[in-house]
N, C-alpha and C positions, 0 to 999 in steps of 0.2 A: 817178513819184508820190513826193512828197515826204513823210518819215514824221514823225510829230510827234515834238517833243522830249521826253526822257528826263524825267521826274520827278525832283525831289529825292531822292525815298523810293530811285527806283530807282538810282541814282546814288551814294548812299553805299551802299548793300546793294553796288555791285558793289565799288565801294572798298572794303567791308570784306572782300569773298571776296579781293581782290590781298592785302589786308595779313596775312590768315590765309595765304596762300600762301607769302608773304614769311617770316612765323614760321615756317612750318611746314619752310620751304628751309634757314633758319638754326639750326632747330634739328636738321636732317639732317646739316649739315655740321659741328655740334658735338660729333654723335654719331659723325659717320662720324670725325672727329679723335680723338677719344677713344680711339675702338677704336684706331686706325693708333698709339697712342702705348701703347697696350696690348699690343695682339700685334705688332707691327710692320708689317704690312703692310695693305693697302684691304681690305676685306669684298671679294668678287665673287662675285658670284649668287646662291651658296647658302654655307652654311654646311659644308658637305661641299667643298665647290667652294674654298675659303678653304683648310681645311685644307688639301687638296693643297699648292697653292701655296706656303701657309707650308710644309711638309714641303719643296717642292722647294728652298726659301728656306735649310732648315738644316740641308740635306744636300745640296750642291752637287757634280755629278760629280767622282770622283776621293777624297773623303773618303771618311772610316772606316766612316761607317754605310751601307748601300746600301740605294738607295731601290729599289721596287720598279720595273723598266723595261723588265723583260721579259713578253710572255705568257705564264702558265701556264693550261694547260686546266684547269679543274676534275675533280677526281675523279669517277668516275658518281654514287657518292652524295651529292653536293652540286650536283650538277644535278638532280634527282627533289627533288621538292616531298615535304616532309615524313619525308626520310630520314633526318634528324639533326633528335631532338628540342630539342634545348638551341639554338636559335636567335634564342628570344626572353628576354624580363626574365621571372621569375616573376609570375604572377596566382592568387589562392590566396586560399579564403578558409572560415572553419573554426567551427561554433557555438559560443557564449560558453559559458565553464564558468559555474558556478553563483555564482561569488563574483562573476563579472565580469558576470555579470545585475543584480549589484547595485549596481555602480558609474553613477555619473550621469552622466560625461564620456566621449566617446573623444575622441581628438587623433591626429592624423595629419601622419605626420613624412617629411621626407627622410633620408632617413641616408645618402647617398653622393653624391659627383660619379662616380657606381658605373664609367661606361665612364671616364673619363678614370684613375681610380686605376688600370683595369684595363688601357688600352693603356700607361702606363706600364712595368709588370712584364709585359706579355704576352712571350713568348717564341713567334715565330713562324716556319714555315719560309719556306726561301728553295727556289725551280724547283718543281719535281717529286714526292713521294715515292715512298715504295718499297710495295712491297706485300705482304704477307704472307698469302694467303689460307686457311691454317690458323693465324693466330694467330702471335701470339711472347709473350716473355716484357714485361713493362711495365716503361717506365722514363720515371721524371715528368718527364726532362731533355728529352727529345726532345720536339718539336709529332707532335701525332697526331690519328689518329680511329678509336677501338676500338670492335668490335662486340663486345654482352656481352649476358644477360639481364637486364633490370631488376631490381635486390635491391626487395623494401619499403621503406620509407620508417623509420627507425629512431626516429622523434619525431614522433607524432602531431600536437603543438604546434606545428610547425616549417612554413614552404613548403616541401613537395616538390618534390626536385632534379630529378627524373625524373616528371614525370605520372601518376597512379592508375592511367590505364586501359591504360599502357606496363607496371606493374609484372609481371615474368613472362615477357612477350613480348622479344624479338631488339630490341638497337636499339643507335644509333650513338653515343659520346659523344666531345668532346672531351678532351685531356690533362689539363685542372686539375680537369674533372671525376672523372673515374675516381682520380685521384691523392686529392681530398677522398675520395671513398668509402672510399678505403684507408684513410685517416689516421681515418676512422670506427668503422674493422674490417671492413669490409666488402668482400670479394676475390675480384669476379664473374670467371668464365673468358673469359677473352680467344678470341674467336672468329675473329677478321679483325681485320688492321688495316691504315692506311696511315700509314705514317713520315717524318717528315724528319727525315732526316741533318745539312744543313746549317740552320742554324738561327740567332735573333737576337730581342735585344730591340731591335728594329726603329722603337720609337716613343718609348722612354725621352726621348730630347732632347726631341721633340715633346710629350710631354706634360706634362714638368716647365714649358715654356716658356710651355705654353697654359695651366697650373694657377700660372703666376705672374698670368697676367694673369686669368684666374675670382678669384683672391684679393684681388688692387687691387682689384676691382670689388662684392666683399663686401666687404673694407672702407672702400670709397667709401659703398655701402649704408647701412652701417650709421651711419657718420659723419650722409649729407645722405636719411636716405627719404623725401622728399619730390620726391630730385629723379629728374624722369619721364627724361630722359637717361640715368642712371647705371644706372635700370631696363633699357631700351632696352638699351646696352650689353654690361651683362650678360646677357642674352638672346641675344643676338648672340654670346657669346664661348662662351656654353653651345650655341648652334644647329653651332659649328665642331666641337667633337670628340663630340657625338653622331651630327652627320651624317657626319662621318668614321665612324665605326663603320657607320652604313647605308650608307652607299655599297660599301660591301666587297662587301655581295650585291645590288646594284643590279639589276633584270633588266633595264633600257632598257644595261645594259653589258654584254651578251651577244646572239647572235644566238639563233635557234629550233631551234638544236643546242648550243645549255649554252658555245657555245665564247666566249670574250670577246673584246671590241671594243676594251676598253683595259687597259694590264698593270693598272689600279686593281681590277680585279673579282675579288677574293679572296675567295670565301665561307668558304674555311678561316680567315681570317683575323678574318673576323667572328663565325666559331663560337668559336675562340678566346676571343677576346675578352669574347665575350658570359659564357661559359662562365666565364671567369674571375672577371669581377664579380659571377654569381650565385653564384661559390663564396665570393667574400670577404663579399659581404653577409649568407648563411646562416651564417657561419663567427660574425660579428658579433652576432646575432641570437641564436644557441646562446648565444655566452657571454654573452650580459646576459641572457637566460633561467635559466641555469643560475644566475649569481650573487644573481640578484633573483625570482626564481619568476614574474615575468610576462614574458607570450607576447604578440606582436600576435596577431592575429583575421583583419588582412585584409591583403595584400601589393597591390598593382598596380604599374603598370611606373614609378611615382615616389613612391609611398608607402607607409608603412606606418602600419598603425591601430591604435594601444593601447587598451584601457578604463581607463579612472582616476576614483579619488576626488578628484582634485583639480581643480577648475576649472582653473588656470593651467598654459598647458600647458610655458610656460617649467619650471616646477616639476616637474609630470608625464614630462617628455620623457626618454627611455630615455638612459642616460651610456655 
């Protein structure tokens, strides 16, 4: 059976789905060059999946920094869902005082590249730790994971470090947390802990190198916002060391005994981390609180919400 011929109409419609294909290929490999001329190497797969590779790229065997290559089992509390509170960004959110009932605007802000500052300075261990199941004495230099009672919250104003319905109760924190509580006044008794001995800023190269290339790409930004690549890009450069920090506790990177599948599955490493950035962002937050008397109202895992009198948030926005 002979089929009749194609329409005009239909004919350039399919022309036009080629030529949109055609931009849509060119502008893939504009983007995909961009990045390669940013970070140094191809995107692959994921953005977690990138990082590695860069990581394996600027830490090649035999140098200074050691990459992580062997298996460590997870400690028991780091396999049990929900044993170590500080896992996540803070989420928090807190009623308007009375002045700020009367402000017209809120603006909501980023104020961190929060994990990337934070694998930067994290200080992580290397194998195994030690255990100490009466406790020991606290020292902010070593990576750990201290059991303590929840103190209160010491600023009502403030996201709490530690969760309301934890305050009182047994629970586990990472070392920059416990370390912040201190530097608060605050000096809960060490119940349990697990220690590393050996120890490392593990990520320092890697993040100075990823947060060169996050920086080209804000200031590409800001230069051309128009253009939808540059967008793209940075996106792509921020999806690398976020999902580096989530892959740490990966669960498709362990089996249904907590034990890991690749040496990459470090939840201590993630606790770390996380722990760190929510210590430097509270830390950030206190003192533009302290020196200006306002508070955000509302935290989520990438923003914060001010009240203001002022329409412009350029103007409004916390220093």
């Amino acid at each position: 059976i002979r089929r009749p011929p194609r329409s005009t109409h239909c004919i350039s419609s399919a022309a036009s789905d080629v030529y949109k294909r055609q931009v849509d290929a060119h502008a893939a490999a504009r983007r995909a060059q961009r990045f390669i001329d940013a970070i140094g190497i191809g995107f692959t797969w994921t953005g977690a999946v990138t990082g590695q590779h860069l990581y394996k790229a600027l830490h090649p065997p035999g140098g200074k920094a050691r990459t992580p290559i062997e298996l460590v089992k997870p400690i028991a509390i780091l396999r049990r869902s929900g044993s170590v509170f500080a896992l996540s960004a803070m989420t928090w959110t807190r009623p308007l005082l009375s002045e700020e009932k009367a402000h017209v605007w809120a603006h909501g802000y980023d104020l961190r590249a929060a994990y990337l500052s934070a694998l930067n300075g994290a200080v992580v261990g290397m194998g195994s730790p030690e255990h100490h199941p009466d406790g020991r004495a606290f020292d902010k230099k070593l990576p750990g994971v201290w059991k303590i009672v929840a103190p209160a919250p010491d600023n009502v104003l403030l996201p709490p470090l530690i969760p309301l319905d934890k305050v009182g109760k047994e629970v586990w924190v990472f070392t920059p947390l416990l370390a912040y509580l201190r530097e608060l006044g605050q000096e809960p008794q060490i119940l349990e802990a697990y220690v590393w001995n050996e120890s490392r800023r593990a990520f320092e190269t890697w993040a100075k190198h990823v947060d060169m290339a996050r920086m080209e790409m804000k200031l590409l930004k800001d230069r051309y916002p128009a253009d939808e690549d540059v967008r793209a890009v940075e996106k792509a450069v921020k999806s690398v060391y976020q999902g580096m920090v989530g892959r740490f506790a990966r669960v498709e990177d362990r089996n249904n005994k907590g034990e890991p599948t690749t040496p990459w599955h470090r939840p201590d490493f993630r606790g770390t981390v996380v722990s760190l950035a929510n210590v430097n962002l509270h830390r950030k937050l206190a003192r533009f609180g302290a020196e200006t008397g306002r508070y955000l109202f509302n935290d989520t895992a990438d923003t914060e919400i001010y009240t203001s009198d002022e329409a412009d948030p350029i103007t409004a926005r916390p220093k």
